[in-house]
N, C-alpha and C positions, 0 to 999 in steps of 0.2 A: 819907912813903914809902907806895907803893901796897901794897894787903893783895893775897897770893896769892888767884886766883883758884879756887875750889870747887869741886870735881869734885862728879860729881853722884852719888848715891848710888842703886844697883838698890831698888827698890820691893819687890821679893823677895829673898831669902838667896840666893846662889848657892853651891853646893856642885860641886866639880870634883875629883869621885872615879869612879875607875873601879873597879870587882866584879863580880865574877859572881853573878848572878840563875839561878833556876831558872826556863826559858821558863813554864813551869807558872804560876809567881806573878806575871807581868809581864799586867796589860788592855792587850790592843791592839785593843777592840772600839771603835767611833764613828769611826773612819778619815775623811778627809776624802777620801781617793781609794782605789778598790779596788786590792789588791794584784797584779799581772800574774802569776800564777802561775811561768809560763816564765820570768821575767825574775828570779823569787824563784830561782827551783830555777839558775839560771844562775849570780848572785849567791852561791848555797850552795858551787855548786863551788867557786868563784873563791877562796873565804874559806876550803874545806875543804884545799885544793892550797897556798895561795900564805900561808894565815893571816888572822886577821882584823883591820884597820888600824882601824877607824873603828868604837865603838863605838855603842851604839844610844842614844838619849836617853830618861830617865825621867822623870815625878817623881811625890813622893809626893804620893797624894789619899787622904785619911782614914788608915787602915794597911793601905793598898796600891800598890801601883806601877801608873802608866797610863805607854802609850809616846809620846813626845812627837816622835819621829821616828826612822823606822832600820824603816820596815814592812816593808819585803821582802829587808834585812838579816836581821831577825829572822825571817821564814818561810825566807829559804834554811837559816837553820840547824838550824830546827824539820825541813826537806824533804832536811836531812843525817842526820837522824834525832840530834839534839840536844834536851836535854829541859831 
């Protein structure tokens, strides 16, 4: 009898939790692309009106949070005046 083949196992922990963060405590400095301003404050509306579906990605570096994707997600909410 052939043995089950082995899934592969992540290299890292994946943790798939959603919270709220204080924008305050979240690094979103070293960006690989600048933020569109207009297209943050567009994106603010759209989440402040309709809600927000798609959370912003973290992870922990040392004990603090850096953004891992969600940049102008996370500015339209800061440009909704969210802290």
């Amino acid at each position: 009898m052939a043995a089950a083949p082995q899934q592969a196992v992540p290299a890292f922990p994946v943790i798939d939790q959603v919270f709220e963060v204080p924008i305050a405590q979240i690094d979103a400095s070293d960006r690989l692309r600048p933020i569109d301003r207009i297209w943050a404050a567009a994106l603010g509306a759209i989440m402040e009106r309709e809600g927000h579906r798609t959370p912003v990605e973290l992870a922990r570096v040392g004990s603090g949070l850096k953004l891992v994707a969600g940049g102008h997600r996370l500015e339209g909410r800061r440009l909704q005046g969210h802290t």
